[in-house]
C-alpha positions in Angstrom: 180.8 81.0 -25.0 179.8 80.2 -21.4 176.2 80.5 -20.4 176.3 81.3 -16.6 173.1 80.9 -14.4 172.6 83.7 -12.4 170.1 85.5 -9.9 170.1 89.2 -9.1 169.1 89.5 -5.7 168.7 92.1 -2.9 169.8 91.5 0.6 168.9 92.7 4.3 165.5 93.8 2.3 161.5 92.5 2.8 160.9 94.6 -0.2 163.2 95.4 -4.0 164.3 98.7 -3.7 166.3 98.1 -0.7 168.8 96.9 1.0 172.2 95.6 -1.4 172.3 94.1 -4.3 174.4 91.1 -5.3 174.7 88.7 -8.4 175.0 84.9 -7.5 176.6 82.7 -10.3 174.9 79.5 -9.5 177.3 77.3 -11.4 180.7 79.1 -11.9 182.6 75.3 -12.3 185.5 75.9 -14.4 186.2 79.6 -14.3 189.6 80.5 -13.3 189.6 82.8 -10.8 190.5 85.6 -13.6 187.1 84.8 -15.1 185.3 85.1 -12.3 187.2 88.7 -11.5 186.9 89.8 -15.0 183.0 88.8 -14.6 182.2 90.9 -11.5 184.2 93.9 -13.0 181.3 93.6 -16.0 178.8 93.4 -14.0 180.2 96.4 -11.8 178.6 93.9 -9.1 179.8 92.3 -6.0 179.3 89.1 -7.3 179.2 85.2 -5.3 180.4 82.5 -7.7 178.7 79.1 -6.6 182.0 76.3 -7.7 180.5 73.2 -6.1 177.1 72.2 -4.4 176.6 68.8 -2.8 173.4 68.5 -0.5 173.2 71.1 1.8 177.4 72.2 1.4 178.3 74.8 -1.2 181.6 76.0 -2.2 181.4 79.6 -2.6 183.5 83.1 -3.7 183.2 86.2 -3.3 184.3 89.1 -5.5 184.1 92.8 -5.4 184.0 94.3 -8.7 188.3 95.1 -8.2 189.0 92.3 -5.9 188.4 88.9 -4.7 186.9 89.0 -0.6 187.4 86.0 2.0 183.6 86.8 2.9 180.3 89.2 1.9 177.4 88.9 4.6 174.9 90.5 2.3 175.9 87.9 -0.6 176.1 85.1 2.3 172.8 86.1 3.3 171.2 86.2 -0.2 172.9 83.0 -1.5 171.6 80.6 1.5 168.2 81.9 0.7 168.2 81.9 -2.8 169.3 78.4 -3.3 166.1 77.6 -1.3 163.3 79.9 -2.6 165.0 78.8 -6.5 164.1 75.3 -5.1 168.3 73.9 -5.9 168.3 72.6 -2.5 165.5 69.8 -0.6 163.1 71.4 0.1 162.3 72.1 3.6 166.8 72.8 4.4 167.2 75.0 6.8 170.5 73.9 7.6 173.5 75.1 4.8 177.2 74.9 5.0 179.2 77.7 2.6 182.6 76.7 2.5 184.6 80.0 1.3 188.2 81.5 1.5 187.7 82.3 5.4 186.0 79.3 6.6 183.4 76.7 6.5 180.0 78.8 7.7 176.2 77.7 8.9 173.3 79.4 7.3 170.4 78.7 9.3 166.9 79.3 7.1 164.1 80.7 9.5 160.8 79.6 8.0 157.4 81.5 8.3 154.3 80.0 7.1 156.2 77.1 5.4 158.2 79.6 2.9 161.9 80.8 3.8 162.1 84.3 5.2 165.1 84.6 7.1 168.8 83.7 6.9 171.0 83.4 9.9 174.7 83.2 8.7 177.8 82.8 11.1 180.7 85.0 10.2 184.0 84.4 10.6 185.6 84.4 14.3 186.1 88.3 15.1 189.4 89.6 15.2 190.6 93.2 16.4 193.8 95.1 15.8 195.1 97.9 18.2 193.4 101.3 18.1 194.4 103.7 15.5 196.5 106.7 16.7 194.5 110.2 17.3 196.3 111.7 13.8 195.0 108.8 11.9 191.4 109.2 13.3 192.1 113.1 12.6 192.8 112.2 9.2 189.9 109.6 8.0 187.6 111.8 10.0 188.9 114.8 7.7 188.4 112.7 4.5 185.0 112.0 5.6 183.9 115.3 5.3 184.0 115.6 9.2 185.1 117.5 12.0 186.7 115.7 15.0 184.2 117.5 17.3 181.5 115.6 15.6 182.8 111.8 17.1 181.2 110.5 19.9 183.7 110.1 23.0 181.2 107.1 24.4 181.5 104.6 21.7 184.5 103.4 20.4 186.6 103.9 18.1 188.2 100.5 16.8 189.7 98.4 13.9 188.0 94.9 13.6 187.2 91.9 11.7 184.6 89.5 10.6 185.9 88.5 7.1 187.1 92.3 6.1 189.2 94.4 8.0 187.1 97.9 8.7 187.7 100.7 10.3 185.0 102.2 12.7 184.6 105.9 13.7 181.4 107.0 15.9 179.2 110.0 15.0 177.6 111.6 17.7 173.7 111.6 15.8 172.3 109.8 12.9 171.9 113.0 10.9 175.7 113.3 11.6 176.4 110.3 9.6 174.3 111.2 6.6 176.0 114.5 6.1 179.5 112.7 5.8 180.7 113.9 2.0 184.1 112.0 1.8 187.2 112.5 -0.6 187.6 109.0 -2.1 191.0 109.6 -3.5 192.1 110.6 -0.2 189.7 108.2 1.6 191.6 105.3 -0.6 195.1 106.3 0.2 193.9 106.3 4.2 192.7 102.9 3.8 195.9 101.5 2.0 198.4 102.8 4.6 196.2 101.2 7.4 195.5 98.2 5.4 192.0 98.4 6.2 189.1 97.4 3.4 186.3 99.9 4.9 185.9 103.1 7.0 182.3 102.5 8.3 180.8 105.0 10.2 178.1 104.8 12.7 175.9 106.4 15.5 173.6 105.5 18.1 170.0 105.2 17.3 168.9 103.1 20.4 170.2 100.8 23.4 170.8 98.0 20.5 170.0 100.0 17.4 172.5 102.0 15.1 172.5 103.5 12.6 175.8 103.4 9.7 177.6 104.0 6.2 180.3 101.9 4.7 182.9 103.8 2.5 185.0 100.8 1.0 187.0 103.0 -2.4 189.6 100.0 -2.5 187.4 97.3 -3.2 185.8 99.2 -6.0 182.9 100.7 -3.9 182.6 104.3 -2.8 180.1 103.3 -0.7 178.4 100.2 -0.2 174.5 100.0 0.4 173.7 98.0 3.1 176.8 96.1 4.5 177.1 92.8 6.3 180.3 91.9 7.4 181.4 95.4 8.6 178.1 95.6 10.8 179.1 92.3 11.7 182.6 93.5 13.2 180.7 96.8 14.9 178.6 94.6 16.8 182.1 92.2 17.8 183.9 95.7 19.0 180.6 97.0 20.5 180.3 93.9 22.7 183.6 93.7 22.9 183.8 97.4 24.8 181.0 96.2 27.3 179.1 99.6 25.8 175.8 97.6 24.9 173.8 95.6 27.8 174.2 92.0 27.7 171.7 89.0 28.5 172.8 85.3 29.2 175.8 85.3 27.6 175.2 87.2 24.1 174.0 90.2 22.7 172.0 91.5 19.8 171.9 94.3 18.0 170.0 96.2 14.9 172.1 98.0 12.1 169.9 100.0 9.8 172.1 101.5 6.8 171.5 102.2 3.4 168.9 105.4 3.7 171.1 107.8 2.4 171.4 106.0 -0.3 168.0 105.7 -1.0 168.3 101.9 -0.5 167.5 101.0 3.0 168.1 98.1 5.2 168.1 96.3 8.4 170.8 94.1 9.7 170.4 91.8 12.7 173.9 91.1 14.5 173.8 88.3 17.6 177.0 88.7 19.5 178.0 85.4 21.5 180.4 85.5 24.4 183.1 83.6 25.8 183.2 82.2 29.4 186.0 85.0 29.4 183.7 87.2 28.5 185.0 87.4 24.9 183.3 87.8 22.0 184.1 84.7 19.8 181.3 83.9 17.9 178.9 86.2 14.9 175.5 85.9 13.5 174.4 87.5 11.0 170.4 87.6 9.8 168.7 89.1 7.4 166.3 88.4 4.7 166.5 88.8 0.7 164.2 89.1 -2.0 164.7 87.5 -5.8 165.0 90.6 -8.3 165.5 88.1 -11.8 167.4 85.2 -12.8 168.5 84.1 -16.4 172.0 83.7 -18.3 175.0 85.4 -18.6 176.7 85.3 -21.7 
């Protein structure tokens, strides 16, 4: 029987407790992509299976516990910082290349005092689709728990992507957001008919702060913790909308989520623009702390 290396780790945390958890196979070479399924379905765990590392390049997957993903930011996040604390790259790297399903991504490591604090990862290039029709918004806001007079007419309203498809649906008020009690089984048919991965919804906190919850019942997770590529694709459509000020050519933005879970956490989104004034380009930072590491078997 395979021994697996693994880490637990918590991302978009300074502290365990918070933030959301993933596993990270550190060497996953010769699992078929069935093994590495059936192995995140054990662990009930969205789960990042390391195939390759040369230098400062790592070929990486991601898996839900129900489905294989072309990108996680919170296992991004915690992977390109927990190859450095572990010590499996030079030390020093602050430079690392993942090479997944979507595309080949930078991590930038952000040192303080001479340890790794901080990872800066570049999502995948944002994409939108057209905007829902009212009797679909009607209906996920329904499923949420929600009524219609509760969404915020100021912020939009959008489907985007920065590695998942997600729908997003504003909340007028924080406390708004936390009240949300959704029907999953209806939630999940919703989702399938507008092929989207997530229904994330979110409210204003601040200029450049808001506050979210990510309800993704097709990939196996009624609601995700602290989430990094759905923030990542609110901060693309918010800059995208012109609804958030702008300096010198980009944007950034603080996504807190997680607290009504118990498991809080803070995501940092920098929002680059085109000369055409078109978002193109996603960062994503956060840091991660190392719960345990050990075997699988």
């Amino acid at each position: 029987m395979l021994r697996l290396p693994y880490a637990l780790m918590e991302a978009f945390t300074q502290a365990p407790g918070g933030g959301n958890r993933v596993v990270l196979v550190l060497d996953a070479r010769g699992l078929s992509s069935e093994e590495m399924q059936k192995t995140a379905r054990r662990l009930g765990q969205e789960t990042a299976f390391v195939l390759e590392r040369l230098e400062n390049s790592v070929e990486v997957r991601f898996y839900t516990p129900s489905t294989e993903v072309e990108f996680s930011g919170h296992a991004a996040v915690a992977l390109g910082l927990g190859l450095v604390q572990m010590g499996l790259l030079s030390e020093g790297t602050d430079r690392i290349y993942l090479r997944t399903l979507a595309e080949v991504l930078p991590v930038e490591i952000v040192y303080e005092g001479g340890e790794p604090r901080k990872a800066w990862v570049r999502g995948p290039t944002p994409r939108f689709r057209d905007i829902p029709p009212w009797k679909a918004v009607r209906e996920f806001t329904e499923a949420l728990g929600a009524n219609e007079r509760y969404l915020h007419r100021g912020l939009p309203t959008g489907i985007a992507y920065t590695g998942l498809w997600s729908l997003f649906l504003p909340f007028i008020t924080p406390g708004l957001v936390d009240e949300l009690e959704p029907e999953m089984e209806k939630l999940q048919a919703l989702c399938r008919r507008l092929d989207v991965a997530t229904v994330h919804a979110y409210a204003p906190v601040g200029p450049r702060t808001f506050y979210a919850r990510d309800f993704a019942p097709l990939l196996g997770i009624p609601e995700d913790p602290v989430t990094g590529s759905a923030n990542a694709a609110l901060a693309a459509l918010l800059a995208r909308s012109g609804v958030v000020p702008r300096r010198a050519g980009e944007v950034q933005l603080t996504l807190l989520q997680g607290h009504r879970m118990g498991s809080p956490g803070m995501v940092e989104v920098r929002v680059e623009y085109s000369p055409s004034g078109e978002p193109y380009k996603v960062l994503l930072g956060g840091e991660a702390v190392l719960l345990e590491s050990g075997f699988l078997e």
